[in-house]
C-alpha positions in Angstrom: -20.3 13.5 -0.8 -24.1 13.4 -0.4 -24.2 17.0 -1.3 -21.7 16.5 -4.7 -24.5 13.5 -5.5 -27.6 16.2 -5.4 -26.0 19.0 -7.5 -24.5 16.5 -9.7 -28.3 15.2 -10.2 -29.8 18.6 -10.1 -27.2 19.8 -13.1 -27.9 16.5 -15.0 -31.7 16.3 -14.7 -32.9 19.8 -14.8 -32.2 20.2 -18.6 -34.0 16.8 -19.4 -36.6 18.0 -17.3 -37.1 21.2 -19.0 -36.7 19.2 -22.8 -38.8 16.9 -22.3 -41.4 19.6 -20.9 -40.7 21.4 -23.8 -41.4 18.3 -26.3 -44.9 17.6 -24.8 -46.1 21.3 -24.7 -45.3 21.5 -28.4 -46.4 17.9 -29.2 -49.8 18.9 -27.7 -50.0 22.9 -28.6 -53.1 24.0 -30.3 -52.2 26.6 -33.4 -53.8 29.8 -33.9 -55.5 29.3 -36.8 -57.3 26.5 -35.6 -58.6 28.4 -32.6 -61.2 30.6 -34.4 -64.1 31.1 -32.6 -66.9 33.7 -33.6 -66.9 36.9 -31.6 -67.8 40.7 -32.4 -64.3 41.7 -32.6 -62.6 38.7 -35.0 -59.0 41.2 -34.4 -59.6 40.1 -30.6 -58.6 36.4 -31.4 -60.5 33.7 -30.1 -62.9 33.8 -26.6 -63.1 29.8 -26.1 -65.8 29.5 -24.0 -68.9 31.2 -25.3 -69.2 32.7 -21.5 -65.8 34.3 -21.8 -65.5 38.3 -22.3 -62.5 38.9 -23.9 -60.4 42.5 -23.3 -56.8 42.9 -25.2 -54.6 46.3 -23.6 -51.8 47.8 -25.3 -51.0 49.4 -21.7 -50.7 49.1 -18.1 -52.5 51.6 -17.0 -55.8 50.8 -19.1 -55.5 47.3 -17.7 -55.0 47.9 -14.2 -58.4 49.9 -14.8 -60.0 47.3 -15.9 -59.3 45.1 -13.1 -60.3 47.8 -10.4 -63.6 47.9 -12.7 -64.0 44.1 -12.9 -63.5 43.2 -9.4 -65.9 46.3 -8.3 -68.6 45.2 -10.7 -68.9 41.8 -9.0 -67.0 39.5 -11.5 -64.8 37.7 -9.5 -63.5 34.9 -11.9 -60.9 36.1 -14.3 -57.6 35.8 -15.7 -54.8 38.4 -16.6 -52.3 38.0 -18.9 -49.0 40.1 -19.0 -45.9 40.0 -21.6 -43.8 40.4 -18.0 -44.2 40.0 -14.7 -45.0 43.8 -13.1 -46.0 44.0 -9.3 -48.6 46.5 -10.4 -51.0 43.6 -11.7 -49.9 41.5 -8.8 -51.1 43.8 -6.3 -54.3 44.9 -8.3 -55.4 40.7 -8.5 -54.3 40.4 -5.0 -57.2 39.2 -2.7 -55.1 39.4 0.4 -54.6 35.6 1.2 -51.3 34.4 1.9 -49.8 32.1 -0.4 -50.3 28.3 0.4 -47.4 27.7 -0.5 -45.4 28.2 2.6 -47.3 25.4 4.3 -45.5 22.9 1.7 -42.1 24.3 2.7 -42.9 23.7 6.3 -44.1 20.5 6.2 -41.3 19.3 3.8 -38.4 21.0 5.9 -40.5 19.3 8.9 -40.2 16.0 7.2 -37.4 16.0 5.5 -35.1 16.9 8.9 -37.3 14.5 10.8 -36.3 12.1 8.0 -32.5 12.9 8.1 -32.0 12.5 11.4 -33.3 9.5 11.5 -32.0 8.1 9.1 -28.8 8.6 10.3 -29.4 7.5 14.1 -30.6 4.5 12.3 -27.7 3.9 9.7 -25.2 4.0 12.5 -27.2 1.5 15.0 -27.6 -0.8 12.8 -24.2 -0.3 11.0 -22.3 0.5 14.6 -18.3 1.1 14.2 -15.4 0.9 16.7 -16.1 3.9 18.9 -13.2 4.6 21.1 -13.6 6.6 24.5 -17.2 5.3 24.9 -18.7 7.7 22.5 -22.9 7.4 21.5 -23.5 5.1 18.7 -25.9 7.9 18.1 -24.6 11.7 18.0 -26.5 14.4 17.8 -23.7 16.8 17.0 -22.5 15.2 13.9 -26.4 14.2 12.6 -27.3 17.9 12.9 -25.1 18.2 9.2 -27.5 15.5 7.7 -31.0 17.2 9.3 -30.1 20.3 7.9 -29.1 19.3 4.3 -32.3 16.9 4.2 -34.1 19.6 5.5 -33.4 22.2 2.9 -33.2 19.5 0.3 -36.6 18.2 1.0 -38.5 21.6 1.8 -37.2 22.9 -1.6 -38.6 19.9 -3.7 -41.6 20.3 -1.7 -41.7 24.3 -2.4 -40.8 23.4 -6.4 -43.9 20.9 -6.2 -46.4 23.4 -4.5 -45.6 26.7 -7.3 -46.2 23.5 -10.1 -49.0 22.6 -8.1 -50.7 26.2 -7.3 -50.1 27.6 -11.2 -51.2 24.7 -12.3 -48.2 23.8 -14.6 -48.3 22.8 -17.1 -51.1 24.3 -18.6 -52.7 22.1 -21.4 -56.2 22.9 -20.3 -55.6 26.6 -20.4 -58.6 28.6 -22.0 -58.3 29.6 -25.8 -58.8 33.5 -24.6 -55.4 33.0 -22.3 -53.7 31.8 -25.8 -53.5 35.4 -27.9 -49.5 34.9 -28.7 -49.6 39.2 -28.2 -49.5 38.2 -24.8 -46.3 37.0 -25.2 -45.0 40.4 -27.0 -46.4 44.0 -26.4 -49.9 43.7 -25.2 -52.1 42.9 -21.8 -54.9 40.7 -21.3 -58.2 40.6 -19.4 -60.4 37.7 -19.5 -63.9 37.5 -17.7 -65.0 34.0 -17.1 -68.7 33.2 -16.5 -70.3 35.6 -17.9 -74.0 35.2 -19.2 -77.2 37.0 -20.5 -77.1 40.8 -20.3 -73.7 40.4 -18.0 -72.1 40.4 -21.2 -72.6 43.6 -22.4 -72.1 44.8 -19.7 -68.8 43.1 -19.3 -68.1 44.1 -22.8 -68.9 47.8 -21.9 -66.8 47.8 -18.8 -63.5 46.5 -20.4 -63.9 49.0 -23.9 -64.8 52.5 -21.3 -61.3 51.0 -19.1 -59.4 51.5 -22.1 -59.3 48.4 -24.3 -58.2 48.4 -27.5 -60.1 45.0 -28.8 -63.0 43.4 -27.0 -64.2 39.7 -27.8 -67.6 38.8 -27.5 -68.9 35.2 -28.1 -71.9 35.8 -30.7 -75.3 34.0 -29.3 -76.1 31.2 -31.9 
């Protein structure tokens, strides 16, 4: 029965859940056209932070080049952006840590079967029923059902929590470079973030010689 409860609330609150995330992203959503910001390249869209160097790719292969170039130049804080996931990117930004997340989903299945079964050695001790033929008040063959279902149940709230945690979801405070809606169509994009001085020519330079069709440039005032 315990298991008909959880899907039942799973089916029932994951739609809310993604309406009522989809309410507050448009309520607080930022339109284009009130993102301008100055650059050298006004078709590049906006660069946000006047230390951002803005890149925009029409393909893959000019911005996988760009990320070789930008991680062997020394800039080591940036963002890609991709119309689709492709592994390609993921292995190009990959900086060969595993992901954190596992430790969530360990200590959640730890707790939640820790959690299970003791709740149930405790619900039948202090709830004890006629046990004919001198059986335990507490069984460890019938709890083992309970362990594992709190188990999974609680390491996979636990793993949903860390991915919201680790992409930090949702994003509200997301740059205005990350925002081009292209990225959500046919092109790829390459944001540099810190970038000062001379750096950003030469950030500028690295991203058009990769292969990019627009490059955003914050103007100096």
């Amino acid at each position: 029965m315990i298991s008909y409860n959880v899907i039942l609330v799973s089916v029932v609150a994951l739609p809310v859940l993604i309406v009522v995330g989809s309410i507050i992203a448009w309520k607080f959503r930022t339109p284009w056209d009130e993102r301008a910001e100055t650059s050298t390249d006004p078709s590049a869209g906006p660069v946000g932070d006047p230390n951002n160097v803005k890149g925009v790719f029409r393909h893959l292969d000019d911005l996988l080049t760009a990320i070789d170039r930008t991680r062997k130049a020394g800039f080591t804080d940036f963002t890609v952006m991709s119309p689709l996931p492709r592994h390609e990117i993921e292995e190009a930004i990959y900086d060969g840590k595993p992901s954190p997340v596992r430790w969530w989903t360990m200590l959640g299945g730890i707790f939640g079967g820790t959690g299970g079964f003791v709740l149930a050695c405790l619900t039948s001790a202090v709830w004890p029923m006629a046990l004919p033929g001198g059986k335990p008040v507490v069984s460890v063959p019938p709890f083992v059902i309970i362990t594992f279902e709190c188990t999974v149940l609680i390491g996979g709230l636990m793993t949903l929590a860390a991915i919201i945690y680790h992409c930090r979801l949702p994003a509200f405070d997301l740059d205005v470079a990350c925002c081009d809606p292209r990225y959500s169509s046919d092109h790829f994009g390459l944001v540099i973030h810190g970038v000062d001085g001379e750096k950003k020519n030469e950030a500028a330079k690295l991203l058009n010689d990769a292969g990019a069709d627009e490059v955003a440039v914050p103007q100096e005032a």
